[in-house]
N, C-alpha and C positions, 0 to 999 in steps of 0.2 A: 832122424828127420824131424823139424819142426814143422808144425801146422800151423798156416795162416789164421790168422783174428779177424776175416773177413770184417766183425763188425766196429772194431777200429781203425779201419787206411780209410787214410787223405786219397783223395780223388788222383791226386796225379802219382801215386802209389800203383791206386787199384788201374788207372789207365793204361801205365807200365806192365806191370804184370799179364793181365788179360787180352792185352791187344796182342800178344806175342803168339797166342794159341791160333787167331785164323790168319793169322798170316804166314805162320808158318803151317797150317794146315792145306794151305788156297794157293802157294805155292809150289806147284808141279805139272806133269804133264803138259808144257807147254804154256802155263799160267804163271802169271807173277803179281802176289798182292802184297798192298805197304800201304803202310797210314799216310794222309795223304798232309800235305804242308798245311795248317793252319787248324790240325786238330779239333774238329765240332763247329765249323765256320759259318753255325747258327746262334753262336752265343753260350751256347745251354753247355759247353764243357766239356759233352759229347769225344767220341776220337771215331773217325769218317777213316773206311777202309776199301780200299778199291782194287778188284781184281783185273786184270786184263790178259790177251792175249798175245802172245812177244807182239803183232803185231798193232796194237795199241787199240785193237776195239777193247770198250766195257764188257763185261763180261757180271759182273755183280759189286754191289757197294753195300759195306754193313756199318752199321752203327751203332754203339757201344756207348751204353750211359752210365753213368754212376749215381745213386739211389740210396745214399745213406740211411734215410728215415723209410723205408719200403717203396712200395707202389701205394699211387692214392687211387680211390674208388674201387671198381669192381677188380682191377688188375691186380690182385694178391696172388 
């Protein structure tokens, strides 16, 4: 098994990879979550994930950013 080089992937690598785990975690029980069309539709890159219930309330939305150079200020 090879191990990711977390700290070499391109953004739309690390977007891939990552976004697979709550979505397939957030899906069940009645739930259905998937990234949503236009990927971080603030700009910033971001991938926006939405869970809901078959019948189409929200239910939770996460967002996932990609941070090559760390967190800045107190967020380490």
């Amino acid at each position: 098994m090879e191990l990711i080089d977390w700290r070499r992937l391109e953004a739309s690598v690390f977007n891939h990879l990552v976004e697979n785990l709550p979505v397939t975690e957030n899906t069940r029980d009645g739930l259905v979550a998937m990234v949503v069309d236009g990927r971080g539709g603030g700009g910033d890159g971001g991938v926006d994930i939405d869970v809901t219930k078959q019948t189409g309330q929200m239910v939770e939305v996460s967002k996932l950013n990609y941070f090559p150079k760390s967190f800045s200020g107190g967020h380490r």
